[in-house]
C-alpha positions as CSV (number, residue, x, y, z in Angstrom):
1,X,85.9,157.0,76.5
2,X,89.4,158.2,77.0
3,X,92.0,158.2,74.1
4,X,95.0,156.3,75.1
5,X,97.9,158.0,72.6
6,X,101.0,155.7,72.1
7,X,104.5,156.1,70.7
8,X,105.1,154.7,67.2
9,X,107.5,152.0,68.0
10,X,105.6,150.8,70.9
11,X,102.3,150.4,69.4
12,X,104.4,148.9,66.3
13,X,104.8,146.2,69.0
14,X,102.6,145.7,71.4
15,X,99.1,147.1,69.5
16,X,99.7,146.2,66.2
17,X,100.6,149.3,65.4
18,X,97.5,151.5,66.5
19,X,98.8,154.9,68.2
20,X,95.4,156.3,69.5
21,X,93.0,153.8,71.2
22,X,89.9,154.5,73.1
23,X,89.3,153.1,76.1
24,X,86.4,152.8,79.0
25,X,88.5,153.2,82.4
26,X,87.2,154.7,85.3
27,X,91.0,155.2,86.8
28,X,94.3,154.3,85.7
29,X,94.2,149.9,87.0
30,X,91.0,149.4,85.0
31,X,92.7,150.9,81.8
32,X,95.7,149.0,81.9
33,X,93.4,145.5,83.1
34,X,91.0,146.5,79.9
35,X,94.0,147.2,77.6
36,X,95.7,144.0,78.7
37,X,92.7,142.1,77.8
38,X,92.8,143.4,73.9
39,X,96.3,143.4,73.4
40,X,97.9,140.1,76.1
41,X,101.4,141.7,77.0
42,X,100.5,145.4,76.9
43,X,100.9,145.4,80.7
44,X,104.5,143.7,81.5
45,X,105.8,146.1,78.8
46,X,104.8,149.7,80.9
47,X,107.3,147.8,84.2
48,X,110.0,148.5,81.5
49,X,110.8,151.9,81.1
50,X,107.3,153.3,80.6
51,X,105.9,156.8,81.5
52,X,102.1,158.0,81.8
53,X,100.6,161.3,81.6
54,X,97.4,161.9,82.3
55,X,96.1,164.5,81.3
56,X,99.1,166.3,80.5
57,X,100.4,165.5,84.2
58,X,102.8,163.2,84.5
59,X,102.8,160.4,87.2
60,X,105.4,158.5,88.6
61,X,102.5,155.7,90.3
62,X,99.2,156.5,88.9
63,X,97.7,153.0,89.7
64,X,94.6,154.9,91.6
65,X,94.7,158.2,89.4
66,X,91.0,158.4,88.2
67,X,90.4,158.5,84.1
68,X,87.4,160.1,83.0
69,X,85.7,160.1,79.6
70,X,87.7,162.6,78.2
71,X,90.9,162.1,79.8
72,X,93.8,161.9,77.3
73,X,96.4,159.4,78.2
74,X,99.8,159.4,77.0
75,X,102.4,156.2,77.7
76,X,105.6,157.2,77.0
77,X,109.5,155.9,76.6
78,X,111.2,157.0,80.2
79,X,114.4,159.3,79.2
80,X,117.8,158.5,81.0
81,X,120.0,160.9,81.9
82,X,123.5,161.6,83.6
């Protein structure tokens, strides 16, 4: 299973505080559509401001991007800058 590592505040909110989750996902859709189903909301909340990296490479629309079972992926705050 992948791990699925989260930032503090956001799993705070959104999975009850759990910062490292494993997850069965063949590519990027089916994690989000498997985490959405154990924890309603987790989806809506990565159109606002969220970042993924998958295994350590950062994508800016990873909908297709495959996961496999020992993929790590990271969701992560987006950082504005001027």
């Amino acid at each position: 299973m992948a791990t699925v590592i989260l930032q503090a505040a956001f799993a705070r909110r959104y999975t009850d505080g759990q910062t490292q989750l494993d997850c069965a996902a063949s590519n990027y859709a089916a994690l989000v559509t498997a985490l959405e189903a154990r924890f309603p909301g987790f989806s809506r909340s990565l159109d606002s401001g969220m970042a993924v990296a998958i295994d350590g490479e950062i994508y800016q629309t990873p909908l297709l991007e495959p996961i496999g079972p020992d993929s790590e992926v990271h969701f992560l705050p987006l950082i504005g800058g001027g």
